[in-house]
mmCIF file of the N, C-alpha and C atoms, coordinates in Angstrom:
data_MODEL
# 
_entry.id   MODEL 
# 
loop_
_atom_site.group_PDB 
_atom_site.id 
_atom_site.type_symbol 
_atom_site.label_atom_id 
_atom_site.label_alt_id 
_atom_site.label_comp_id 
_atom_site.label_asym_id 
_atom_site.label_entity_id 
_atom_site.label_seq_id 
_atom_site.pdbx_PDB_ins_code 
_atom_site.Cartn_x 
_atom_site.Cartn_y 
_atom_site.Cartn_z 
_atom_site.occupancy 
_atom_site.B_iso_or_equiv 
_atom_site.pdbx_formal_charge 
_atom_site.auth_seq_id 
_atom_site.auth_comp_id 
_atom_site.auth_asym_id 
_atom_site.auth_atom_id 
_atom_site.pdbx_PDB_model_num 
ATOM 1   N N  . UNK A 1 1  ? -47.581 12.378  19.552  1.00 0.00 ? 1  UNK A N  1 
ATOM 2   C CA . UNK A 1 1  ? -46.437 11.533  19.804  1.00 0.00 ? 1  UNK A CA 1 
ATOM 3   C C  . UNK A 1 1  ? -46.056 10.820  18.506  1.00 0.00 ? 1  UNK A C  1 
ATOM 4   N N  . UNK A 1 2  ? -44.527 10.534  18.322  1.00 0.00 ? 2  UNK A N  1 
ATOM 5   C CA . UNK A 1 2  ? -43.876 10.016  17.049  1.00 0.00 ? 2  UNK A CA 1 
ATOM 6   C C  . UNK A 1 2  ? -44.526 8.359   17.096  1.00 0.00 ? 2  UNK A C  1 
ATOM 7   N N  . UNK A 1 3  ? -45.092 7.771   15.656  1.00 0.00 ? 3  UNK A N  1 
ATOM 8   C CA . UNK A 1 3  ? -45.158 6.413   15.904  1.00 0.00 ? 3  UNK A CA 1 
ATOM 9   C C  . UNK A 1 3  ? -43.459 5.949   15.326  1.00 0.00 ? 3  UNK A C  1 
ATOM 10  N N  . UNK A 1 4  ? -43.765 5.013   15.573  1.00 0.00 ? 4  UNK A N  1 
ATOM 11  C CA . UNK A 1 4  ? -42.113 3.718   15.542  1.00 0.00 ? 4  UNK A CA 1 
ATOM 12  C C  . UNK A 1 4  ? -41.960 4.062   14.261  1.00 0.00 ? 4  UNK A C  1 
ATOM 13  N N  . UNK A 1 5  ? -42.215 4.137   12.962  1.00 0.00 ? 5  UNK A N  1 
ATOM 14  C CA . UNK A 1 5  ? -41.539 4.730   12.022  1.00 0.00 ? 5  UNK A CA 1 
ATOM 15  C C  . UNK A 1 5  ? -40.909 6.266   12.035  1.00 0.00 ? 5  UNK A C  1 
ATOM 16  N N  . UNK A 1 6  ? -41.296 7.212   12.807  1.00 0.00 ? 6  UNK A N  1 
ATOM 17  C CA . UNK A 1 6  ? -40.840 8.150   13.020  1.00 0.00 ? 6  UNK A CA 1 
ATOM 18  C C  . UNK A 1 6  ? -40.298 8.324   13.875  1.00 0.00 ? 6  UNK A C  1 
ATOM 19  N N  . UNK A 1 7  ? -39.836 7.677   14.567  1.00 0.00 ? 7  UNK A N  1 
ATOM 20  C CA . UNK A 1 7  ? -38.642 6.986   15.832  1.00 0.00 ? 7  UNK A CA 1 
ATOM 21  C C  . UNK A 1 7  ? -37.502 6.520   15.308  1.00 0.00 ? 7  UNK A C  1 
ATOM 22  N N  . UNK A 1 8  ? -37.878 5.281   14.031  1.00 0.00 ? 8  UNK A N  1 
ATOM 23  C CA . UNK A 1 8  ? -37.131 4.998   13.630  1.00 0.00 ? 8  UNK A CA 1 
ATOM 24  C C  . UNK A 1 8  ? -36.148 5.303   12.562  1.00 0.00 ? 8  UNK A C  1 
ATOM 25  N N  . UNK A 1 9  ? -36.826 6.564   12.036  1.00 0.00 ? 9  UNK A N  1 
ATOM 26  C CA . UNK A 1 9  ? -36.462 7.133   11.252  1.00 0.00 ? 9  UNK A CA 1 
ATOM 27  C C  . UNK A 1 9  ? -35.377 8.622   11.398  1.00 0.00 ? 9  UNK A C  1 
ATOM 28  N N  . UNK A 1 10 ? -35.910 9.165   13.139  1.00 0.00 ? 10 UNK A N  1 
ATOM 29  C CA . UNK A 1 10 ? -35.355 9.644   13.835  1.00 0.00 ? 10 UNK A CA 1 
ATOM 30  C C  . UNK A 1 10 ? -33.816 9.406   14.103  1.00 0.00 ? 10 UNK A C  1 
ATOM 31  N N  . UNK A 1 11 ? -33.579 7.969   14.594  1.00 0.00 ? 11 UNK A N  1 
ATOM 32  C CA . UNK A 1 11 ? -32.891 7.338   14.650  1.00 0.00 ? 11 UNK A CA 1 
ATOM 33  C C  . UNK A 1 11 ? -31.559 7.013   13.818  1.00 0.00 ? 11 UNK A C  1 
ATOM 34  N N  . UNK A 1 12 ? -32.550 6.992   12.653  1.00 0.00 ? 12 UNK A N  1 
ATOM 35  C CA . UNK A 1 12 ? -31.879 6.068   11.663  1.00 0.00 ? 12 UNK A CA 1 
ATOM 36  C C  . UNK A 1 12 ? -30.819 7.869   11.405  1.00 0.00 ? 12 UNK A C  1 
ATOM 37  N N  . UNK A 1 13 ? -31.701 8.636   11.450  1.00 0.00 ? 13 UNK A N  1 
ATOM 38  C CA . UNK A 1 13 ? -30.662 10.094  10.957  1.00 0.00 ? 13 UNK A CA 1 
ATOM 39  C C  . UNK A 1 13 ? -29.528 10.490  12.039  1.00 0.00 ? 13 UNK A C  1 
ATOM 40  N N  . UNK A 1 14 ? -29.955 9.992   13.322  1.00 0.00 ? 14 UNK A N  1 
ATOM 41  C CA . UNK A 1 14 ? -29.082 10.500  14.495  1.00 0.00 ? 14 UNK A CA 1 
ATOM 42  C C  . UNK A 1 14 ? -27.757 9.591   14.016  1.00 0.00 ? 14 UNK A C  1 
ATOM 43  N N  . UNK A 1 15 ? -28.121 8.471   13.681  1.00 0.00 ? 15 UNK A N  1 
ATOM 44  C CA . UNK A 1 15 ? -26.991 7.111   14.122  1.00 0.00 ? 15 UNK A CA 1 
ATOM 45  C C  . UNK A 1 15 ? -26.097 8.023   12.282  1.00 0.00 ? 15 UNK A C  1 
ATOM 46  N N  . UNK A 1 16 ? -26.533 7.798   11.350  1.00 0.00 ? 16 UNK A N  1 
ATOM 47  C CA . UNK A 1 16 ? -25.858 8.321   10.195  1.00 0.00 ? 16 UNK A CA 1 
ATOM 48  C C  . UNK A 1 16 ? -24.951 9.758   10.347  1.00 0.00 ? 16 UNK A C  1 
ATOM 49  N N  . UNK A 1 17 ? -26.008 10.508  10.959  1.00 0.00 ? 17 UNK A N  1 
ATOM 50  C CA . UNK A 1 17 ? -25.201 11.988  11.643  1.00 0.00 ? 17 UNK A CA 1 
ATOM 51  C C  . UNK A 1 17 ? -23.848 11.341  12.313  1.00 0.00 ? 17 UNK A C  1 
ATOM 52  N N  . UNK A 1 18 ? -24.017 10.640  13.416  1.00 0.00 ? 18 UNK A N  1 
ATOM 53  C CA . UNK A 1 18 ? -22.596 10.799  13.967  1.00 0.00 ? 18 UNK A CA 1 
ATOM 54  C C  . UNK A 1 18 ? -22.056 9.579   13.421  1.00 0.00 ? 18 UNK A C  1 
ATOM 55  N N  . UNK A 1 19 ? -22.258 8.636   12.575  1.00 0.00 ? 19 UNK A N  1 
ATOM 56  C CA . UNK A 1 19 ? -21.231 7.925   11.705  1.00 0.00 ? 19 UNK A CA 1 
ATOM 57  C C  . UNK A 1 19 ? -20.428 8.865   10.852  1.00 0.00 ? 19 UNK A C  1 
ATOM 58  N N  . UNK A 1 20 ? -20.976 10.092  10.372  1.00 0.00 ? 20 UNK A N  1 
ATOM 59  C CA . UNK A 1 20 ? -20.309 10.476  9.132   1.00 0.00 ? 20 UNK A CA 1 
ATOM 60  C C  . UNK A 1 20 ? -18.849 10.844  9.554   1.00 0.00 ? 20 UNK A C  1 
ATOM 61  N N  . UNK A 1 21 ? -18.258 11.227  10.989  1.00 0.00 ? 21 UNK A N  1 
ATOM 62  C CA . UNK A 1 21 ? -16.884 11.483  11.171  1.00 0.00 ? 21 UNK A CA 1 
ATOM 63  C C  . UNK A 1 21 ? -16.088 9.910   10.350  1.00 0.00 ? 21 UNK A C  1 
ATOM 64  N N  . UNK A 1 22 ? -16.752 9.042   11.333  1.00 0.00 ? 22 UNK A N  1 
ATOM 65  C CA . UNK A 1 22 ? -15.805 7.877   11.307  1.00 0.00 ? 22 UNK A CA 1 
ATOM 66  C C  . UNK A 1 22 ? -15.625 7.423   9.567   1.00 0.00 ? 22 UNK A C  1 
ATOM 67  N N  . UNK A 1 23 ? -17.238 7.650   8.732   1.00 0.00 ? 23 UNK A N  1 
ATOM 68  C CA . UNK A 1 23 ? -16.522 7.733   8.087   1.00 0.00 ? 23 UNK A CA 1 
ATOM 69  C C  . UNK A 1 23 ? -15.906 8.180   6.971   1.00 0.00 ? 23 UNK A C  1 
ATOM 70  N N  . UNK A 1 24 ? -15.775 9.706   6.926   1.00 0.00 ? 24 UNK A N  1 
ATOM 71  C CA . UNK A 1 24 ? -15.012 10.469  6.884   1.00 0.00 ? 24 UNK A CA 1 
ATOM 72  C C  . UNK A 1 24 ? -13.141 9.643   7.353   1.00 0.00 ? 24 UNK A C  1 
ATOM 73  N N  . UNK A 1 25 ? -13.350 9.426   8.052   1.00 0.00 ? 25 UNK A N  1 
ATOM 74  C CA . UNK A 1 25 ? -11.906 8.778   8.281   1.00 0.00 ? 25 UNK A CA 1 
ATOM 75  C C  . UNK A 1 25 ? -11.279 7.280   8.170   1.00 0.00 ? 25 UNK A C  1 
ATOM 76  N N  . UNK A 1 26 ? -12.416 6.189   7.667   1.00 0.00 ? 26 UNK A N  1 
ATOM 77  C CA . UNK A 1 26 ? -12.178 5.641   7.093   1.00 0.00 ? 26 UNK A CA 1 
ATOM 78  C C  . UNK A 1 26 ? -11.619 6.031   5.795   1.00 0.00 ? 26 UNK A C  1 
ATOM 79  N N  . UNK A 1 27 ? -12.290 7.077   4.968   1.00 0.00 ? 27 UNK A N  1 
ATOM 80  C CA . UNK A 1 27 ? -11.950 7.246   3.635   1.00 0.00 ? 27 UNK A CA 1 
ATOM 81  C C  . UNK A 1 27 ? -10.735 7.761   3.648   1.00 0.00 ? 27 UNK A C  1 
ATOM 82  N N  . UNK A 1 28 ? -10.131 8.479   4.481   1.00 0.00 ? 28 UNK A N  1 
ATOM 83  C CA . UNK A 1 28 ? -9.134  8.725   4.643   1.00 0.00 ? 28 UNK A CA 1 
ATOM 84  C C  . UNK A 1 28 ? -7.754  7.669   4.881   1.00 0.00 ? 28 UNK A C  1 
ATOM 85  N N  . UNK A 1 29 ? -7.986  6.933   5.781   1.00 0.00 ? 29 UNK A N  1 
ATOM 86  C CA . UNK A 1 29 ? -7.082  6.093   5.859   1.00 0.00 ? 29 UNK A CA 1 
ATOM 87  C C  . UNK A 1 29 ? -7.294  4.826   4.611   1.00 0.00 ? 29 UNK A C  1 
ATOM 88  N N  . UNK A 1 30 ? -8.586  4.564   4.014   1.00 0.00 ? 30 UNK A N  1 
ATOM 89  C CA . UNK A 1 30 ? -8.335  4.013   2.604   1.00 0.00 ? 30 UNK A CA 1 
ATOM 90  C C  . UNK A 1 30 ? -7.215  4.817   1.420   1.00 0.00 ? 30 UNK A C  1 
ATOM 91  N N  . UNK A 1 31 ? -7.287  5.996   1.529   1.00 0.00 ? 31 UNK A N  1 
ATOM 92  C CA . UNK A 1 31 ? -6.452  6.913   0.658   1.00 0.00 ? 31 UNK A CA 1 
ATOM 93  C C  . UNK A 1 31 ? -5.274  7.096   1.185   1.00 0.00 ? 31 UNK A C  1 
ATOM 94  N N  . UNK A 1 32 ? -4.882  6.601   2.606   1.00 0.00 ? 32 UNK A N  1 
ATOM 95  C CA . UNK A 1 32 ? -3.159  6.442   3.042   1.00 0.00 ? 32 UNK A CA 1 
ATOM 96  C C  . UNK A 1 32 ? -2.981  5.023   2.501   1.00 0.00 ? 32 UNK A C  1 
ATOM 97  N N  . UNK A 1 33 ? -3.994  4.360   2.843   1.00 0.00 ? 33 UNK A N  1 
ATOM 98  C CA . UNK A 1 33 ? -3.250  2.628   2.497   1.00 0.00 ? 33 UNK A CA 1 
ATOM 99  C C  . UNK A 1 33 ? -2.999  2.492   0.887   1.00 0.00 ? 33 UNK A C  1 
ATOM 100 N N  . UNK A 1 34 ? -3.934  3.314   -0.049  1.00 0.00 ? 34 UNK A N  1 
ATOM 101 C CA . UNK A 1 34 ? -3.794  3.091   -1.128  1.00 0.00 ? 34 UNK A CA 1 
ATOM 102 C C  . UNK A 1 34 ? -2.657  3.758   -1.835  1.00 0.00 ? 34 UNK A C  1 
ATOM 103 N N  . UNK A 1 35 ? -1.974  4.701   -1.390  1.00 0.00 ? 35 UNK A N  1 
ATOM 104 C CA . UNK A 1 35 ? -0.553  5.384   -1.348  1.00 0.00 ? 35 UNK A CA 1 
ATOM 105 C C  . UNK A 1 35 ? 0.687   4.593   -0.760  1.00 0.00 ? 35 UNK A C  1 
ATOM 106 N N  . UNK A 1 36 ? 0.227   3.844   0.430   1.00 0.00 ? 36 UNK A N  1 
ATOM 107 C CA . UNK A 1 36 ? 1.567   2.957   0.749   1.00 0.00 ? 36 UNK A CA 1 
ATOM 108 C C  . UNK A 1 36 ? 1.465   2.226   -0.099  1.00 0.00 ? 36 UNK A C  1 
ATOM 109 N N  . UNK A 1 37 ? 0.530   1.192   -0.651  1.00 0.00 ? 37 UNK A N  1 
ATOM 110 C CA . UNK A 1 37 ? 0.428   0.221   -1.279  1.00 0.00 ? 37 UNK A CA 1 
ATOM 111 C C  . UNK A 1 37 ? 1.272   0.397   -2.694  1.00 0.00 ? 37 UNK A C  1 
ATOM 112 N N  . UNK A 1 38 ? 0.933   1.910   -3.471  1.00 0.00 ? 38 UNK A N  1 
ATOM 113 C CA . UNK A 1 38 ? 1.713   2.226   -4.439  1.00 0.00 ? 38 UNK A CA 1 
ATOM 114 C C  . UNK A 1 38 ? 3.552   2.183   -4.186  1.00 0.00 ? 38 UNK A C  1 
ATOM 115 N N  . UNK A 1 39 ? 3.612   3.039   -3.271  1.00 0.00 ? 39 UNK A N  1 
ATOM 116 C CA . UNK A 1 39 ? 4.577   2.800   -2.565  1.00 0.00 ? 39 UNK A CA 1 
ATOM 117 C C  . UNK A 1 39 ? 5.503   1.922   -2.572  1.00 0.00 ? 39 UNK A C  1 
ATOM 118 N N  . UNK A 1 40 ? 5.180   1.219   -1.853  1.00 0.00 ? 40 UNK A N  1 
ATOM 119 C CA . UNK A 1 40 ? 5.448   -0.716  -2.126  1.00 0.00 ? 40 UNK A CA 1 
ATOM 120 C C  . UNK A 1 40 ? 5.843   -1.353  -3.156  1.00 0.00 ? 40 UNK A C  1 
ATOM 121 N N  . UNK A 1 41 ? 4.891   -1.186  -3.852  1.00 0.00 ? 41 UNK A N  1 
ATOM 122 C CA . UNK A 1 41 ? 4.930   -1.511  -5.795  1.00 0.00 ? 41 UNK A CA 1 
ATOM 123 C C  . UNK A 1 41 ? 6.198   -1.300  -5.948  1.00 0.00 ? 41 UNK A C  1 
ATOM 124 N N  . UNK A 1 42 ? 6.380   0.204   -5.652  1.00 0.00 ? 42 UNK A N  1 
ATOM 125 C CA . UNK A 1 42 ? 7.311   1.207   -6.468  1.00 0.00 ? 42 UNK A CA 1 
ATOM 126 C C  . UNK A 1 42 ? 8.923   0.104   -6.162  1.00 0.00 ? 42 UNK A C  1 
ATOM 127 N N  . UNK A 1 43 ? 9.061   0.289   -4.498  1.00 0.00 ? 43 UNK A N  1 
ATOM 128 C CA . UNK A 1 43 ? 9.592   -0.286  -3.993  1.00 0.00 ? 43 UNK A CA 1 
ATOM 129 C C  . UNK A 1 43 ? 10.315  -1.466  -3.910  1.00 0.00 ? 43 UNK A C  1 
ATOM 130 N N  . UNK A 1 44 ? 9.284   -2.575  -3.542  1.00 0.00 ? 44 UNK A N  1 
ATOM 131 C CA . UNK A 1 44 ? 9.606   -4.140  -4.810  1.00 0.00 ? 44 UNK A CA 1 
ATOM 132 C C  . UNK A 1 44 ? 10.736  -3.916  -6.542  1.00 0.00 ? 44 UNK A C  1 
ATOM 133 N N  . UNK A 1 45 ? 9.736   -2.939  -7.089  1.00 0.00 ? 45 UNK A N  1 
ATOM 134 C CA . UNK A 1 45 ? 10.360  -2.612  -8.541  1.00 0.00 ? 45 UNK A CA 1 
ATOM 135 C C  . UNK A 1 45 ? 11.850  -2.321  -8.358  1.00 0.00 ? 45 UNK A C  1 
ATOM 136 N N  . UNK A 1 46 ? 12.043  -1.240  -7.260  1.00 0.00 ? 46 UNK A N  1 
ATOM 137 C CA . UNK A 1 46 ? 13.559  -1.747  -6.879  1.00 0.00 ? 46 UNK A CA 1 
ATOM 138 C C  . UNK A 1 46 ? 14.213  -1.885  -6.420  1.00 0.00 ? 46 UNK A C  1 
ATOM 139 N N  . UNK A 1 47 ? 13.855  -3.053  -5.908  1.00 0.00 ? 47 UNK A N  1 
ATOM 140 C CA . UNK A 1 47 ? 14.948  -4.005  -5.144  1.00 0.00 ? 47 UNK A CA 1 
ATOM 141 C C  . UNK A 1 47 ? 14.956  -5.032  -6.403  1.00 0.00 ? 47 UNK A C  1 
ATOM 142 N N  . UNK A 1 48 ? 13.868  -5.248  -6.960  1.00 0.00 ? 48 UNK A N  1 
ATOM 143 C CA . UNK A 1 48 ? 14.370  -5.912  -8.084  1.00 0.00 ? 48 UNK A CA 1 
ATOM 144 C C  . UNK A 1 48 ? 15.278  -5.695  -8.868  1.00 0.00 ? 48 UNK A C  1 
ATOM 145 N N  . UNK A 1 49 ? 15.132  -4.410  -9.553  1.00 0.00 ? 49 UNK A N  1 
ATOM 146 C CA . UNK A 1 49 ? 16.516  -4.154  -10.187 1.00 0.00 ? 49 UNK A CA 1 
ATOM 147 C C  . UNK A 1 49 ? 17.669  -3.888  -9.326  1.00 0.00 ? 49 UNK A C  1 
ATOM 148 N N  . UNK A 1 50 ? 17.662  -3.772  -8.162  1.00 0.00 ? 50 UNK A N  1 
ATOM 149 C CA . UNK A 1 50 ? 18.987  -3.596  -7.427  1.00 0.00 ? 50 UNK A CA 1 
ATOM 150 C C  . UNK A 1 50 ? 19.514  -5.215  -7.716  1.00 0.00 ? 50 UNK A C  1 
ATOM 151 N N  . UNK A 1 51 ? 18.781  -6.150  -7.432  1.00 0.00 ? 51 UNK A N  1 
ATOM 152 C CA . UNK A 1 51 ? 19.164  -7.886  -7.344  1.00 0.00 ? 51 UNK A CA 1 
ATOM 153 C C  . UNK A 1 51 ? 19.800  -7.485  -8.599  1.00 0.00 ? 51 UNK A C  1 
ATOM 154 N N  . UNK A 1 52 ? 18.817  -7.446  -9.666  1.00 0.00 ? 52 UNK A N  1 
ATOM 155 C CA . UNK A 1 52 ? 19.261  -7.529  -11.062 1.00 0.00 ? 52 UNK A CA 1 
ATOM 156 C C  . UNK A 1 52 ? 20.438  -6.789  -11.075 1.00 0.00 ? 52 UNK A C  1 
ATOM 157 N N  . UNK A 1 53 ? 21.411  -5.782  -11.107 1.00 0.00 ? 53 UNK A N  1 
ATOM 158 C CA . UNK A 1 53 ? 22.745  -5.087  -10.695 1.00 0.00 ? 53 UNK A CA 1 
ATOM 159 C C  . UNK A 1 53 ? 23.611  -5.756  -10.272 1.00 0.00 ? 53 UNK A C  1 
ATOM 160 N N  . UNK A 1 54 ? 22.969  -6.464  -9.370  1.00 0.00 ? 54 UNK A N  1 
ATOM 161 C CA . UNK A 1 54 ? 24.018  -6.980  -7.958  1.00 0.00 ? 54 UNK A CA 1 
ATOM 162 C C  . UNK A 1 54 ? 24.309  -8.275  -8.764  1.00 0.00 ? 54 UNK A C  1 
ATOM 163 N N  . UNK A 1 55 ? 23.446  -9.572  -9.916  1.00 0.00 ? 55 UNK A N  1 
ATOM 164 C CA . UNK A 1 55 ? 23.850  -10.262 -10.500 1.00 0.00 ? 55 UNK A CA 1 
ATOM 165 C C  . UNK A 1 55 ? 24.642  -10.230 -11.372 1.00 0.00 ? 55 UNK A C  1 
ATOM 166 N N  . UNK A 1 56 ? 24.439  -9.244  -11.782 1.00 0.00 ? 56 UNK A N  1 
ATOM 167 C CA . UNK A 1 56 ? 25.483  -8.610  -13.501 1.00 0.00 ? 56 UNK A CA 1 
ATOM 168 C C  . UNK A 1 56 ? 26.778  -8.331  -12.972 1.00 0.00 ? 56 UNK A C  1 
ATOM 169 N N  . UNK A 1 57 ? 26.590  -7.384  -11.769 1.00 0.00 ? 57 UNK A N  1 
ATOM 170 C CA . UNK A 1 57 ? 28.410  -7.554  -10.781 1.00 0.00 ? 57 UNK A CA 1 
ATOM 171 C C  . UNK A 1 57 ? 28.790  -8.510  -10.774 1.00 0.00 ? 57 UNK A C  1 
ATOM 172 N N  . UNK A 1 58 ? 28.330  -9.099  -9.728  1.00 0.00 ? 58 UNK A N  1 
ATOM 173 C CA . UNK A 1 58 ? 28.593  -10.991 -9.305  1.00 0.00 ? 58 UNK A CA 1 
ATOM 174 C C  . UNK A 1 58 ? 29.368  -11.303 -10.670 1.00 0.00 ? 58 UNK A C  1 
ATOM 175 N N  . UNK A 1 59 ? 28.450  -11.357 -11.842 1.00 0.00 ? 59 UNK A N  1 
ATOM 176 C CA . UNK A 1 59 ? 28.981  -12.211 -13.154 1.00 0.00 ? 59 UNK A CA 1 
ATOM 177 C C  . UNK A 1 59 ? 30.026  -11.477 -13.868 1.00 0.00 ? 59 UNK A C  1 
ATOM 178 N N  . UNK A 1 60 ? 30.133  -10.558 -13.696 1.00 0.00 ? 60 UNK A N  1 
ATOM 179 C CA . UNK A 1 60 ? 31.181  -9.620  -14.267 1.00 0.00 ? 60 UNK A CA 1 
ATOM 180 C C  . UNK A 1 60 ? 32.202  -10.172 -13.331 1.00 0.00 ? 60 UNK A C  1 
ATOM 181 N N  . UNK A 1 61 ? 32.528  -10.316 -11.863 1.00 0.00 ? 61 UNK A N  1 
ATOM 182 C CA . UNK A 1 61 ? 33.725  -9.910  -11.665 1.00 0.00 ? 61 UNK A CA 1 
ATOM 183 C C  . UNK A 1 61 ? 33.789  -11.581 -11.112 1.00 0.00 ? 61 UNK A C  1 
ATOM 184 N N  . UNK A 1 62 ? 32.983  -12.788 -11.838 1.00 0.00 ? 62 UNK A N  1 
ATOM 185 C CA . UNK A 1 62 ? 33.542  -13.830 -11.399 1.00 0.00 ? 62 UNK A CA 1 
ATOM 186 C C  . UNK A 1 62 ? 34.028  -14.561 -13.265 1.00 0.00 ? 62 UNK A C  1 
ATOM 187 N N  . UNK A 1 63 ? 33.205  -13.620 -14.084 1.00 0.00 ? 63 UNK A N  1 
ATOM 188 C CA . UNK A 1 63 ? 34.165  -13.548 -15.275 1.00 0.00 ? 63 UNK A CA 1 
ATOM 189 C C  . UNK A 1 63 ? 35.619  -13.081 -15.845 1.00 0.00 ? 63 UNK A C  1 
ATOM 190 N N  . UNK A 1 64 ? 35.875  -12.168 -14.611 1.00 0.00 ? 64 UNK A N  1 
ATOM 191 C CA . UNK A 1 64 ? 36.780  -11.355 -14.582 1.00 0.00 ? 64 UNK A CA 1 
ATOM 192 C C  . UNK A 1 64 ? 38.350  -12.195 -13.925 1.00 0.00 ? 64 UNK A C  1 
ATOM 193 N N  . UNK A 1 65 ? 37.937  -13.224 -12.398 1.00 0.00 ? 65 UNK A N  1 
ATOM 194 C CA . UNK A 1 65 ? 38.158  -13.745 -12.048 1.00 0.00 ? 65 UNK A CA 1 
ATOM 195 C C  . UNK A 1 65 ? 38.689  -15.301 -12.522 1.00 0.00 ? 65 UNK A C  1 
ATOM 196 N N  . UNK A 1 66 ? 37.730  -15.507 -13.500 1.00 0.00 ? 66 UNK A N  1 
ATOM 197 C CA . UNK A 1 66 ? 38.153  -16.866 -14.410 1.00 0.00 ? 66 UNK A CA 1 
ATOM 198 C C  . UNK A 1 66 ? 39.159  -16.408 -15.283 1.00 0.00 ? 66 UNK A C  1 
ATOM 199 N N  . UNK A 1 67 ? 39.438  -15.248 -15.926 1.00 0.00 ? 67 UNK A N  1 
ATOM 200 C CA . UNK A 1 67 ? 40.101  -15.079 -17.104 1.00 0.00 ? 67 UNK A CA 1 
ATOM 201 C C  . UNK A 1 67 ? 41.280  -14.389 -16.445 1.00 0.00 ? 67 UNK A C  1 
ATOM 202 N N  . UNK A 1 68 ? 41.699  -13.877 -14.909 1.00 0.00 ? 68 UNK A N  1 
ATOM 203 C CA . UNK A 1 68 ? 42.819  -13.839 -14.473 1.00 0.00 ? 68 UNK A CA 1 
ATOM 204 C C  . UNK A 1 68 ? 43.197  -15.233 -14.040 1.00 0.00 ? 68 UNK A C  1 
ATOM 205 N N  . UNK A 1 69 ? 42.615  -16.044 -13.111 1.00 0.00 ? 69 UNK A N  1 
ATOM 206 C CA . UNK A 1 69 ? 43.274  -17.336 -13.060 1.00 0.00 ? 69 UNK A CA 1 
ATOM 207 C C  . UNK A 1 69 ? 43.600  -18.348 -14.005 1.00 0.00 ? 69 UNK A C  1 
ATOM 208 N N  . UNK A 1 70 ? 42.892  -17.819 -15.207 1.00 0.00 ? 70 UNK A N  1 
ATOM 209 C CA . UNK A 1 70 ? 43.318  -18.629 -16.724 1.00 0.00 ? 70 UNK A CA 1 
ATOM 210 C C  . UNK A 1 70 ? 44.788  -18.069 -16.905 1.00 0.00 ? 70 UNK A C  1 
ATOM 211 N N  . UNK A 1 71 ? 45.531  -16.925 -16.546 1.00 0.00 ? 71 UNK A N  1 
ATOM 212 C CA . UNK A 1 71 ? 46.639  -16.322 -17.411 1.00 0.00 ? 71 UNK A CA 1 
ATOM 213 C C  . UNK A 1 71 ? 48.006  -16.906 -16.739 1.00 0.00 ? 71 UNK A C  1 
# 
């Protein structure tokens, strides 16, 4: 008969055996989040420059605007 270290050791391989799906799919969904996350980055980057566009309009056509109501 197995003593408690070889029970536990038993054990210890059964419980690791069927962890390895989950994680197997943890690592996986670490490697989706770390792709949205880039994503995102990318994303932020532009809408920033869209703002930045959308100010330079704005100032263009309220420069544009001062120098027709000047005439």
């Amino acid at each position: 008969m197995p003593d408690n270290n070889d029970l536990a050791n038993m054990l210890r391989a059964v419980i690791q055996e069927e962890l390895q799906p989950v994680r197997q799919e943890l690592q996986q969904v670490n490697r989706r989040l770390d792709n949205i996350e880039k994503d995102v980055a990318t994303i932020k980057l532009d809408v920033k420059a869209i703002w930045e566009d959308i100010l330079k309009l704005d100032n263009r056509l309220t420069e544009q605007e001062r120098r027709t109501a000047a005439k």
